[in-house]
PLY file of the C-alpha trace (Angstrom):
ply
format ascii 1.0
element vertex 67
property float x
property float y
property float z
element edge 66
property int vertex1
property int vertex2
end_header
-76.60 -52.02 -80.30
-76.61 -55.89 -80.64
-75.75 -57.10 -84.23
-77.67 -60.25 -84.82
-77.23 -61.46 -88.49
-80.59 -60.94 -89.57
-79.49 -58.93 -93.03
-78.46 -62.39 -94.22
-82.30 -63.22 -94.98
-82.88 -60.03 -95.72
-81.89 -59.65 -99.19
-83.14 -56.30 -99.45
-81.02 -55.21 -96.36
-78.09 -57.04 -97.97
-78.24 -55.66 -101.09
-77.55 -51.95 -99.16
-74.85 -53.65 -97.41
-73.25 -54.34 -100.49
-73.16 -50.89 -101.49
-72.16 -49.27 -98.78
-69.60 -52.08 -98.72
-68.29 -50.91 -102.53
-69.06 -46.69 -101.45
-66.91 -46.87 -98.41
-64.05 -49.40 -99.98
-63.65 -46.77 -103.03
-63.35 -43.77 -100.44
-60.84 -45.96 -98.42
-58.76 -46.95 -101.59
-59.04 -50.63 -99.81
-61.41 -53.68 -99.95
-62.95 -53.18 -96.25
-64.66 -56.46 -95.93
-68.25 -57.42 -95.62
-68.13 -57.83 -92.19
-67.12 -54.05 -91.50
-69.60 -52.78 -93.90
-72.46 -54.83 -91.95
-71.79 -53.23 -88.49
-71.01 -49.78 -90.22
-74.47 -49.52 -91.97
-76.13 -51.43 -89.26
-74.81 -48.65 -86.29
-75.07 -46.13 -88.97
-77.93 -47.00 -91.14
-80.55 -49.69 -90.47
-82.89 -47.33 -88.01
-83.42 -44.97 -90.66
-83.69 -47.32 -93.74
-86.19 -49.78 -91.63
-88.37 -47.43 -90.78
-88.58 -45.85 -94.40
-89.14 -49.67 -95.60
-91.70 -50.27 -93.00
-93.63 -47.12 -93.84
-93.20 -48.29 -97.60
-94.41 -51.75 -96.90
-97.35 -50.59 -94.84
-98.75 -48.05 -97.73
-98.38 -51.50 -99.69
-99.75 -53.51 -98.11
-103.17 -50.92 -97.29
-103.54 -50.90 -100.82
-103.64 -54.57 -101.23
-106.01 -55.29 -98.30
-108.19 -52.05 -99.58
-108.32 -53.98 -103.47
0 1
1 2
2 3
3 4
4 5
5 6
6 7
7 8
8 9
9 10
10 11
11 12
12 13
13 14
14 15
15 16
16 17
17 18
18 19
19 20
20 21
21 22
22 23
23 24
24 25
25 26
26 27
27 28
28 29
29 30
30 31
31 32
32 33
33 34
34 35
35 36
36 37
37 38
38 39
39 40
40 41
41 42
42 43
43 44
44 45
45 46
46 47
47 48
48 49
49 50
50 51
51 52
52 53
53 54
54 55
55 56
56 57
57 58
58 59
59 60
60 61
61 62
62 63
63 64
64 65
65 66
């Protein structure tokens, strides 16, 4: 899987970043870094959690055009 630095405009994706970042430092006892949180939820994570958003966003988004 190619990483390509897309969460950093992403704020939502960054923002689950982050706390996977603080849930996996506390199990470690260690500060793991940003950088190994991003590739562990994005090889772990991001398939699930995009399509979730996207199906969120689209039941949105019918409800705005449908107004």
């Amino acid at each position: 899987m190619d990483i390509d630095f897309v969460f950093f405009h992403n704020q939502d994706m960054l923002q689950e970043i982050y706390k996977h970042k603080w849930i996996e430092s506390e199990k470690a006892g260690y500060e793991i870094g940003l950088a190994s949180a991003a590739w562990d939820w994005m090889t772990r994570y991001r398939p699930e959690w995009e399509t979730r958003r996207n199906l969120s966003l689209a039941k949105s988004n019918q409800w705005v055009l449908h107004r």
